[in-house]
Structure formats: structure tokens, C-alpha cells
N, C-alpha and C positions, 0 to 999 in steps of 0.2 A: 806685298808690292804696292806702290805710289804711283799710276800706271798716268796720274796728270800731274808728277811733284817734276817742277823743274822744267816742263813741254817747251819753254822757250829757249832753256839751253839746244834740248835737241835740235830744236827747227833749226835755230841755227846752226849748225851742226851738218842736217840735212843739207840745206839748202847752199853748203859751201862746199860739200862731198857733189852737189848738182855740176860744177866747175868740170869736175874730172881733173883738178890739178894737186888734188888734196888725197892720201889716202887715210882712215884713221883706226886707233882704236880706243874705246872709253874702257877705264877703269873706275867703280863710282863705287869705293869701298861703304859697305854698313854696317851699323852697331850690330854686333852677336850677342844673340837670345834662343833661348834654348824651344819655350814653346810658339806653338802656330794657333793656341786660342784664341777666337775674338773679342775673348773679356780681356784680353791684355794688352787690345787697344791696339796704339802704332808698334809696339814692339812684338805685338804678333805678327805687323807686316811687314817690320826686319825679316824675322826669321823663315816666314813665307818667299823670302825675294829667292830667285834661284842664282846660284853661283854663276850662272853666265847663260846669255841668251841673245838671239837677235832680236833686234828691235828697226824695223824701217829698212831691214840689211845692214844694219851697222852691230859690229859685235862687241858686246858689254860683257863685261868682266865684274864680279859682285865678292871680290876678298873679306872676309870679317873683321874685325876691330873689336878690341871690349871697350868699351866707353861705361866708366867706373860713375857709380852715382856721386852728385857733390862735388864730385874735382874734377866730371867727363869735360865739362869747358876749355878745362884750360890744358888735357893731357889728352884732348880729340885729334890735333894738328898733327902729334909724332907718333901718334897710335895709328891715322890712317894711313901715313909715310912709311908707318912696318907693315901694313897690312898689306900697302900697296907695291913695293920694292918686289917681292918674290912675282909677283905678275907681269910685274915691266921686266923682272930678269928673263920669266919664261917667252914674253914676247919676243923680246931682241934674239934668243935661244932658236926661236924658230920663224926667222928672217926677217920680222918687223921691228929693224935697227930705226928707231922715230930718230927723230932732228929736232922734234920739239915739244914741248910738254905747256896744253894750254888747256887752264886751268880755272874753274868759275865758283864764286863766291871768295871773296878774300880771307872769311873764316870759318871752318877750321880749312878748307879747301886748301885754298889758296899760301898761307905759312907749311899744308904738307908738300903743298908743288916746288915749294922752295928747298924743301929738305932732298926731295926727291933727284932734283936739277941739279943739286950739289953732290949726292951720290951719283949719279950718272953721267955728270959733265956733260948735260943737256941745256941750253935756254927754256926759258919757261915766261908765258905769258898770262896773267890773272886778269879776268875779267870782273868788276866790282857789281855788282844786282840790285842794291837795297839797302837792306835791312841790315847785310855785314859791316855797311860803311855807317847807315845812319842811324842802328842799335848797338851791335856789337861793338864798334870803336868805341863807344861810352866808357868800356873797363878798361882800366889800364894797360894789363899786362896784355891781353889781346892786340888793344890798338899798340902800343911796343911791336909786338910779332908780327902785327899787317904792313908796320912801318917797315918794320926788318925785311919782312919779304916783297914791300915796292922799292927798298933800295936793290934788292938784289935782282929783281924781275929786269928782263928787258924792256917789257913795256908794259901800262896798266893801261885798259881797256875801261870805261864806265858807259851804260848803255845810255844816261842822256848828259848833258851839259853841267847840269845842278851835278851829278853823281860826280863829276871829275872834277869839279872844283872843289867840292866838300873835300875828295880825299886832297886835293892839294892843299885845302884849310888845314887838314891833321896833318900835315908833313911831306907829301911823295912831292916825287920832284918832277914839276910841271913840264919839262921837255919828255920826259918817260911817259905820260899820261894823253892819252887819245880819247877822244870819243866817238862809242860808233854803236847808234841806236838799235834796238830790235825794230825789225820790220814784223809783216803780218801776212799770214799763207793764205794768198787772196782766191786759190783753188779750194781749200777746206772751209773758208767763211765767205760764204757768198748769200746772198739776197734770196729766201723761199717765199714765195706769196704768203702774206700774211693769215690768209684768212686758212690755206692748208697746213701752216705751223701751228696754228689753233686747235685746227680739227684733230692732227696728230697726237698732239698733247692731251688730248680731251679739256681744253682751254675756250670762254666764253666768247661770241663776238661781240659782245653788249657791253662786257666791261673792259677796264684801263688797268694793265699790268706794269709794273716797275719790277725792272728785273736786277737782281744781285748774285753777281758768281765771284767766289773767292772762300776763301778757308773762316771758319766761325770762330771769328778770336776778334778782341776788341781793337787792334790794330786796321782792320777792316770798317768799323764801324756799320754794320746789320743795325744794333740797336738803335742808332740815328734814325734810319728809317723809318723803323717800325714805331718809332714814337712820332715820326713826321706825318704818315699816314691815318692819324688818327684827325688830322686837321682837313685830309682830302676823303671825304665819305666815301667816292667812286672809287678809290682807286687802291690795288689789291696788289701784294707785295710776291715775288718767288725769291727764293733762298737757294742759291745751286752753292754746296758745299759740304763737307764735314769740318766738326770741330768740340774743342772740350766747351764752349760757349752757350751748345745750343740749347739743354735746361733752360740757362739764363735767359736768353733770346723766347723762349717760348714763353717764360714768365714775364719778360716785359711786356710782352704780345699780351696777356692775361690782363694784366693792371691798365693796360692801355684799352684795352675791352675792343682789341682788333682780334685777336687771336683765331678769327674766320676768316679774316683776310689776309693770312699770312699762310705763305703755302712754302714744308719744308721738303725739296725736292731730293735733298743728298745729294750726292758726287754723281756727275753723268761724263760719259765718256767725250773724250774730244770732235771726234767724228758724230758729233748729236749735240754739239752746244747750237749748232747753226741755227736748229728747231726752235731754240728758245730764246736766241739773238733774233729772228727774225717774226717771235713771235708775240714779241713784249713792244709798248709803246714808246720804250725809255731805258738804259742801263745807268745804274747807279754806284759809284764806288766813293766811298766819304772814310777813306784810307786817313790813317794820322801821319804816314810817312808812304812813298813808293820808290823806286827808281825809275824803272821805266814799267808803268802800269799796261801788259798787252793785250789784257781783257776790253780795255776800252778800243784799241783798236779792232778787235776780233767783232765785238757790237757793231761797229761801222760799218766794219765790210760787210757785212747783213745789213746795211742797210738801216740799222737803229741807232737813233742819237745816245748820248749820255748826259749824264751828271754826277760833276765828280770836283773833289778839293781840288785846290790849287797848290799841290806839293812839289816839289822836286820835278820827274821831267812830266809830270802833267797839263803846266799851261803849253808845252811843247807841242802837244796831240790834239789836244783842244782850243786853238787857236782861230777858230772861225765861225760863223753861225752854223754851218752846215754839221760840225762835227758835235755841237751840243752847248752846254753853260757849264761855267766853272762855278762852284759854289763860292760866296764870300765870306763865310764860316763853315765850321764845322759844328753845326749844332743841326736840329729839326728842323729850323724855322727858315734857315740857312738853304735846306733842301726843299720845303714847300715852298720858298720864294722863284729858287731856280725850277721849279719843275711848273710852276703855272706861269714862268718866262716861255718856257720852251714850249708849252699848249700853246700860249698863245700867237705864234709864228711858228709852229714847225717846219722843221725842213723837209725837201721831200725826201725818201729814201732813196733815190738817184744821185742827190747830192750828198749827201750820206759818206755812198760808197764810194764815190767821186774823189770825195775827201779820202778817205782811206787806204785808195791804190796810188796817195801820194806816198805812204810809206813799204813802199816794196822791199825786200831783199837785198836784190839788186847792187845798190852802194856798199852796205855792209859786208856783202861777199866781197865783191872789189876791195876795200879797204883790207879786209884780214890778208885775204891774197898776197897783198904789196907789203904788208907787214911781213906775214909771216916768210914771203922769199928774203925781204933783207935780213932775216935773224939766222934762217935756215941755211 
């Protein structure tokens, strides 16, 4: 199981199930794999996921798929549409006849939502996240089949501004395209005294933490950091993450002759990020691409500034002194510029959070709301 892959989908999710006007159920088919050992990586925690469970009261549905080595890209879309068809038959079998089929990530996601609406003679809604729109479009035939399935969609959904006009750049048709941001669960990240998130942690009050959460892959950019830090003596790096990267990351930490000041924490559950959002000086994401980055809002509402590129809907969230500095590259030097910006004015962490519960839920539930009754 991936018990933090995706946690933005859910919220939303949660928080429009909060409505009482919505009932749902998620189907979130995974690749099949025969063993649950931890030498075999993410496809042990394929196999580890359980065919169905509750999660927050909402009930998931986990069907198989083989997703074939070398050609699983481009045969993942109609493989999860078979995988997932016997489940939506068994729901509607036992009285959950849906009205609409809403669907996140445009690939492979989102082309099976399409297949699936066509077998069902349902609507169906794709929500676009990232990486499907501003990696995956890259290949042809992919972007082809995201095309095929925003012409056929009632509506595409991108969570900031950059992300709906990018897909309008590859072809969807700009009246079908909406934008409707992630907000941030200002109940689960809220502001701890600093000095008791320290103590929690077994974390120094003497020294200046920079904190990074995100998956250890170079699309993140960790090693930015860790090569920036070697220009600020004080100041000591966390790593909240897994990934195939971190060798690498550890070796640059070596050559860079931090590797004391580089602390690899692994993956921490959601309900304990707050500890380390409100326990660090600073959050940093030096991302090469995002859509809508929620880590940086999640730092806020604890009350911690960021730094972070200026990609897609990034200048969006960071838009004010309070909420932190945008880097003006993506290099090291890039990041020790903005972060001896940000020492030297910081904000207080009142304003911070200030900033932060400007982005609530709230609108985004409304909006899906008014959508999904005109489709339904």
C-alpha cells in the first residue's frame, strides 16, 4: 500500500462527500504482482494493497491489472478499464446505479474513464494533476488518447490555471476546460509551537532546519539543496520521502562534505507531517515541473514559509511576502539567494497561516457541486 500516494485526490474527495450532496464510490485499480517482499520494491506494495477497504468511510475498490513490462505505458489505459468494468458492474448490481464517473490523472486514468463511460453510457469527468499533462503528453500516442478522452469528457477539471491552459495548448477544447485549485485541510495542518515540534522530533533549538517532503526522484530536485547548503554552514537539511534517488542523494551529500547535515527521515504519515511543518524554519520544493504543489500550502498552514520554483501553478500560492520567495532559478545558488531573502524579513508565522486559509475547500466543493448537477 501507498497509504500518502495521491492524499490530495482523497481530500478532495472527503471534503465534497462533507456536502451530504454527493454519495461516492472509488475504484483505484493496481498493477498485479504475485509477491509482498520488500526487496521487490513498489511492486511489493502493489501486491500488499487489499482488494477493498475503507479509508476515511469511503469505500475503495483495488481490481488487478497486469501491466506488461516495455509496452505497460501504452496497454495500462484498457487494461485498467477491464480491470475496472466487473466492479462498476458489481456496484450498479447492488444499488449504487452512479450518474457519473470522475476521474483523476489524464493518463492512464483518465483514457480508462473514457472507455469505461462508453461502456456504461455514463459522463465522465478527468481531472488533470501534473505530471500527465506536462510529462506524459510528451509521447504521442498517449497525448492522442488524453486528446481523445478530453474530446469525449464532459468536462476537464485542471487544478491551477498553467495546468488548463497547457492542456488547451495540446488541443482540448477550451469551453470543456475548468479550473478548480486544491485547497488545504486547515484542521490536519495547523501551527504546533515550535520549540515542542523540536522537542518531539528530538530536533535542535540552536540550529536552522530546511525542510523537503516529496518523493526522491530528480523531478523534485533534493540534490538542489543539498548542494545549496553547503554555502549556508548553519543550516541542516530533512528529507521526508522515499525514492529510487536516495543512494544518489546520499552521495551527493558525501561529495558536497554535508552529509552530517542531511537528515534522511523516509515517508511519515500524514497526520505527523504538522510536527515537521511546524518544526522547520523554511520548506523547500525546487520541483522542474508541478501542477498544483499542496505540500507548499500544507507548510503554511503550520505556519512555515517556503521556497520553491516558479513553475506552473506555483507563483499562484506563493504570491505574497507572507507565504515565502519564489526562486529565480533552479540551481543551488538560486535557493541560497531566496532563502538568505527570506532570513532576512521573515514573516511571522501568524501571517503565514493567514495566507494559507486563503485557500480552503470551500470554492472547489462549490464548484464540483454545480458541475457535477449540470452533467448528472
Amino acid at each position: 500500500m501507498r497509504p500518502v500516494h495521491g492524499i490530495f485526490v482523497e481530500t478532495r474527495l472527503r471534503e465534497l462527500l462533507k456536502s451530504g450532496q454527493v454519495q461516492a464510490r472509488v475504484v483505484a485499480p493496481v498493477p498485479w504482482f504475485p509477491f509482498q517482499s520488500p526487496r521487490f520494491g513498489a511492486y511489493a506494495q502493489f501486491a500488499a494493497t487489499p482488494r477493498f477497504e475503507h479509508r476515511n468511510g469511503i469505500e475503495v475498490h483495488h481490481p488487478r491489472y497486469l501491466l506488461a513490462p516495455k509496452v505497460g505505458m501504452h496497454l495500462a489505459p484498457y487494461a485498467m478499464a477491464r480491470a475496472a468494468w466487473p466492479t462498476l458492474r458489481q456496484l450498479q448490481r447492488a444499488g449504487f446505479d452512479f450518474q457519473l464517473i470522475d476521474a483523476h490523472y489524464y493518463y492512464p486514468d483518465g483514457v480508462a474513464a473514457a472507455l469505461l463511460a462508453r461502456w456504461s453510457n455514463k459522463p465522465f469527468v478527468v481531472t488533470a494533476r501534473g505530471s500527465d499533462i506536462n510529462l506524459i503528453a510528451r509521447y504521442a500516442l498517449p497525448r492522442r488518447w488524453m486528446l481523445d478522452a478530453a474530446a469525449k469528457a464532459a468536462a476537464s477539471i485542471g487544478v491551477s490555471q498553467a495546468l488548463t491552459d497547457q492542456l488547451v495548448r495540446l488541443g482540448a477544447d477550451a469551453n470543456k476546460v475548468k479550473t478548480m485549485r486544491n485547497g488545504v485541510d486547515l484542521q490536519r495542518f495547523c501551527p504546533e509551537p515550535r520549540t515542542g515540534a523540536r522537542q518531539q522530533l528530538g530536533l535542535s533549538m540552536q540550529k536552522q532546519y530546511l525542510l523537503m517532503v516529496g518523493n526522491l526522484v530528480e523531478l523534485k530536485g533534493q540534490h538542489i539543496a543539498i548542494e545549496a547548503i553547503e554555502s549556508i554552514p548553519a543550516l541542516e537539511l530533512l528529507l521526508i520521502g522515499a525514492g529510487p534517488l536516495r543512494q544518489s542523494l546520499q552521495a551527493t551529500a558525501q561529495r558536497c562534505g554535508v552529509a552530517d547535515r542531511v537528515h534522511f527521515i523516509g515517508q511519515v504519515a500524514q497526520d505527523q507531517l504538522k510536527w515537521w511543518y511546524s518544526a522547520a524554519d523554511a520548506l523547500a520544493l525546487c520541483s522542474r515541473s508541478e501542477g498544483w504543489p499542496n505540500v507548499l500550502l500544507e507548510a503554511m498552514a503550520c505556519g512555515t514559509p517556503v521556497l520553491a520554483t516558479a513553475v506552473s501553478g506555483t507563483p499562484d500560492i506563493v504570491n505574497h511576502p507572507a507565504a515565502g520567495v519564489l526562486l529565480q532559478q533552479r540551481d543551488p545558488a538560486a535557493l541560497v539567494a531566496a532563502w538568505q531573502q527570506l532570513m532576512q524579513t521573515p514573516p511571522s508565522r501568524a501571517a503565514t497561516r493567514a495566507h494559507a486559509q486563503g485557500f480552503s475547500w470551500d470554492a472547489t466543493t462549490q464548484a464540483q457541486l454545480k458541475l457535477f448537477r449540470s452533467l448528472a
